[in-house]
C-alpha positions as CSV (number, residue, x, y, z in Angstrom):
1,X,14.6,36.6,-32.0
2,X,11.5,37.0,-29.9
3,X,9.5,38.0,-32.2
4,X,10.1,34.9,-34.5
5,X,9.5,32.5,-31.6
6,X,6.5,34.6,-30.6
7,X,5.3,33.6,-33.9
8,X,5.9,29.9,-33.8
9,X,4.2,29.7,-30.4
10,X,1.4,31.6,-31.8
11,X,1.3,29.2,-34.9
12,X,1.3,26.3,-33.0
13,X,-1.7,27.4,-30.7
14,X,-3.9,27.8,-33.6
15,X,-3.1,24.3,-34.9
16,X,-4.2,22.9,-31.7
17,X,-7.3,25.1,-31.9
18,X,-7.9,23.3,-34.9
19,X,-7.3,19.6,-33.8
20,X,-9.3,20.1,-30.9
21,X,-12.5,22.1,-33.1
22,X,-11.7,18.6,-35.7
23,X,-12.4,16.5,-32.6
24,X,-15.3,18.3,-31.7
25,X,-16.6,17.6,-35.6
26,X,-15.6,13.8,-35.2
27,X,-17.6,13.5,-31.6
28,X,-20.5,14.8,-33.3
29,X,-20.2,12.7,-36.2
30,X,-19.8,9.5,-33.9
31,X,-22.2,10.1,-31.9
32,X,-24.8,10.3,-34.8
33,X,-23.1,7.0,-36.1
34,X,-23.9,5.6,-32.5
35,X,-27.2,6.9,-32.2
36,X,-28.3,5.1,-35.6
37,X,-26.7,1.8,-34.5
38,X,-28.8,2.2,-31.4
39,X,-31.6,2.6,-33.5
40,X,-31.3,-0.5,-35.6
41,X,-30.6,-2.7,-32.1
42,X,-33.8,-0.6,-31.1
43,X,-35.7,-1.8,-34.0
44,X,-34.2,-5.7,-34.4
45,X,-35.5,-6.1,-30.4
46,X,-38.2,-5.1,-30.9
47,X,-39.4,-7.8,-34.0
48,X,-37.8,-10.0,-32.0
49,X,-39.5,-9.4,-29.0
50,X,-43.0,-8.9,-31.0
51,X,-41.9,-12.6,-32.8
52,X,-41.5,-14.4,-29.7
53,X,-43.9,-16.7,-28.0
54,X,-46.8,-15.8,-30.5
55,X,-46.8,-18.9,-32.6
56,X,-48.0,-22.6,-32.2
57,X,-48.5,-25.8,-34.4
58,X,-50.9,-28.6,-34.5
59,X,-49.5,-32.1,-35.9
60,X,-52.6,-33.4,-37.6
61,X,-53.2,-37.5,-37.7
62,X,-55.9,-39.2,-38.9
63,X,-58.2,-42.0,-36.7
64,X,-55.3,-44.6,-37.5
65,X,-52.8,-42.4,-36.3
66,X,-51.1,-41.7,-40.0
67,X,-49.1,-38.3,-40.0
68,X,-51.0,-36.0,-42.2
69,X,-49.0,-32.8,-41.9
70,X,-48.9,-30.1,-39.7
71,X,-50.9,-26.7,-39.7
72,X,-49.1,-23.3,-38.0
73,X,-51.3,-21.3,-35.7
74,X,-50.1,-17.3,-35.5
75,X,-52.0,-13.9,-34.5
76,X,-52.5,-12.1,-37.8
77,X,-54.4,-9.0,-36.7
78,X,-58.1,-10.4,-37.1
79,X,-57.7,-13.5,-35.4
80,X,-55.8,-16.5,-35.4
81,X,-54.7,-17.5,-39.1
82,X,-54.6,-21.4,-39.7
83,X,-51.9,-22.6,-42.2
84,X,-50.1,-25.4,-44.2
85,X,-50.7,-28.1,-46.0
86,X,-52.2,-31.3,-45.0
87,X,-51.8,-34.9,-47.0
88,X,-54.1,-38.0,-46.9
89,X,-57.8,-36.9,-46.5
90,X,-60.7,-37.9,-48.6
91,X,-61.2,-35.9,-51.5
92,X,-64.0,-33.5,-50.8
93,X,-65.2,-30.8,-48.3
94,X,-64.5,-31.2,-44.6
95,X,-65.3,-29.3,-41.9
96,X,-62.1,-27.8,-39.8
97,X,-62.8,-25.9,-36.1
98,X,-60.9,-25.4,-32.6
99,X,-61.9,-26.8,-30.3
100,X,-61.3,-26.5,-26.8
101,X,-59.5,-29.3,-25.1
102,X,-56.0,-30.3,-26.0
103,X,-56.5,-34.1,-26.5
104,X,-56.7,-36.1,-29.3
105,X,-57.7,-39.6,-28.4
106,X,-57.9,-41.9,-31.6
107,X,-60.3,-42.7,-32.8
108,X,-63.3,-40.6,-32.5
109,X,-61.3,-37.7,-30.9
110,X,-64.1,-36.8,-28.5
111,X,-61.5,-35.9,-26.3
112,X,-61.0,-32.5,-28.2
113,X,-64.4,-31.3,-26.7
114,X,-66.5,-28.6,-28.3
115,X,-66.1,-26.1,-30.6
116,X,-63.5,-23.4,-28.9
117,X,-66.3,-20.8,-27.9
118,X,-65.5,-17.9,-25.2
119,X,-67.8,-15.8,-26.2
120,X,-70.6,-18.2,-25.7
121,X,-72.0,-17.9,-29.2
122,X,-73.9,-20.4,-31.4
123,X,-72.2,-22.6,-34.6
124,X,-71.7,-20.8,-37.8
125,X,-71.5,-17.9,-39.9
126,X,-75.0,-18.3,-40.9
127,X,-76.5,-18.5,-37.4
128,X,-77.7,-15.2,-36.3
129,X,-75.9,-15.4,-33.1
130,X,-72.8,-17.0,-34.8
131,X,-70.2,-17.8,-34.6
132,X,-67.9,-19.7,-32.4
133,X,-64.2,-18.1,-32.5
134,X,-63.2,-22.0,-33.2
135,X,-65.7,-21.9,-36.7
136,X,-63.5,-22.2,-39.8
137,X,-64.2,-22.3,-43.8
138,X,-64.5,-25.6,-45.2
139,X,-61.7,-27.6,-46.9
140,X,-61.4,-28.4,-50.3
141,X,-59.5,-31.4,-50.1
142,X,-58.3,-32.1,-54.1
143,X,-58.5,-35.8,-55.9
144,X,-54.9,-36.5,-54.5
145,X,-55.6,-36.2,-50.4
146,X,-54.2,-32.9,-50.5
147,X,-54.9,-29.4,-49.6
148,X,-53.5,-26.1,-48.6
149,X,-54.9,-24.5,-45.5
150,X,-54.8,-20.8,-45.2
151,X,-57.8,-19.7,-43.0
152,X,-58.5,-17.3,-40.1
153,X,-60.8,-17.6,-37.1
154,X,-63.4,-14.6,-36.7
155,X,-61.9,-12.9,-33.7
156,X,-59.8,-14.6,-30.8
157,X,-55.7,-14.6,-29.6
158,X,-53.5,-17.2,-28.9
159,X,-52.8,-15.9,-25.5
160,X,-54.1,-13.7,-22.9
161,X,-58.3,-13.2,-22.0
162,X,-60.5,-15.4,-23.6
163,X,-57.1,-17.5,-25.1
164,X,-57.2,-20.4,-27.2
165,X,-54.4,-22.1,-25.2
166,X,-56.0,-21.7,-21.9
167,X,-55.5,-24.5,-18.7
168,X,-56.6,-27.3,-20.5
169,X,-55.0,-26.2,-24.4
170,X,-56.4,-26.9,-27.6
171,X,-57.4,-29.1,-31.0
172,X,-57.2,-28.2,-34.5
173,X,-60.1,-30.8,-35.6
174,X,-61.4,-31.9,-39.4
175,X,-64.5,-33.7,-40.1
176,X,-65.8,-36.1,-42.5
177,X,-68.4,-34.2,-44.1
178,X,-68.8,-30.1,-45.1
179,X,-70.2,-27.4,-42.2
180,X,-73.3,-25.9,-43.2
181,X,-72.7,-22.8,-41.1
182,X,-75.5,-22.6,-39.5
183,X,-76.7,-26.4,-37.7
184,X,-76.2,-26.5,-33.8
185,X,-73.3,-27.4,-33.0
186,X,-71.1,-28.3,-35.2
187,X,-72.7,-27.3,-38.8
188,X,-73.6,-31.1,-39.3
189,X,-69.8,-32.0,-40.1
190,X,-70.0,-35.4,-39.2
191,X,-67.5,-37.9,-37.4
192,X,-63.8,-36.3,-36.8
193,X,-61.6,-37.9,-39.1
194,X,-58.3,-35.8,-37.9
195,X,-57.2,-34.2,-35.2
196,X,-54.2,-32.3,-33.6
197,X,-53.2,-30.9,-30.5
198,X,-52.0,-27.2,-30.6
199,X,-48.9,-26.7,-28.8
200,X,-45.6,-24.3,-28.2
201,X,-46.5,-20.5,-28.0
């Protein structure tokens, strides 16, 4: 009789063996589940975190204060890309800078200040000490008042040194007449015929 019993004792150390050798298999198979969850929490923070704060719009009127749309601001890896789509212009090419003050005072927007310049640079591409970080390609505005805006500025952040939304903010600012890229200061753009005050970030 003791050898029967024997037995069963023996066979039912072995099974535990085995459940506690399958547990070991299921710990290590959880904890590489675990460890790819933390990876994709790892990952989600970190677009969120590199999404936050790095963004900031400009609601564009003209000198009578008519809404004409609203252009995005946002880091793109060269400078600061200018986007959207603005409605009610004058058919042609106009002029479109930063410039440096965060007022827009209908209804010769003089309040915007000068060109958005850090680095202390003259107007325009085709200056040879060109050009301001605020200096922008023309806008084709079509027969029907509208245009799409998708331009970059030549250098420059949003935020931190030399920032476009410094103490006293900043103006997205279209003219009446095309820049010629090179005439001091402003590319002889003529009046300012829209203007918009860049905030959030």
């Amino acid at each position: 009789m003791q050898r029967p019993i024997a037995a069963t004792l023996l066979a039912w150390s072995l099974a535990l063996a085995g459940c506690g050798d399958g547990g070991g298999a299921g710990d290590g198979r959880d904890t590489t589940a675990g460890a790819a969850l933390d990876t994709a929490s790892s990952v989600g923070d970190t677009g969120s975190a590199a999404g936050a704060g790095n963004q900031s719009s400009a609601a564009m009127r003209d000198a009578r204060g008519r809404d004409l749309g609203t252009l995005t601001l946002a880091p793109d890896g060269e400078g600061i890309k200018v986007s959207g789509r603005l409605v009610g212009l004058p058919p042609g090419e106009h002029g479109i800078h930063l410039h440096a003050a965060g007022r827009c005072e209908p209804p010769k927007f003089e309040s915007a200040g000068d060109h958005w310049n850090p680095t202390n640079r003259q107007h325009g591409t085709g200056s040879p000490k060109g050009p301001h970080l605020g200096d922008l390609p023309n806008l084709e505005v079509a027969r029907d008042s509208s245009v799409t805006v998708e331009e970059t500025t030549p250098g420059g952040a949003l935020s931190g040194a030399a920032a476009l939304l410094d103490a006293d903010g900043a103006a997205v600012v279209v003219h009446a007449s095309p820049d010629d890229y090179k005439s001091q200061p402003s590319g002889g753009s003529g009046d300012r015929v829209a203007c918009g005050v860049v905030t959030g970030s």
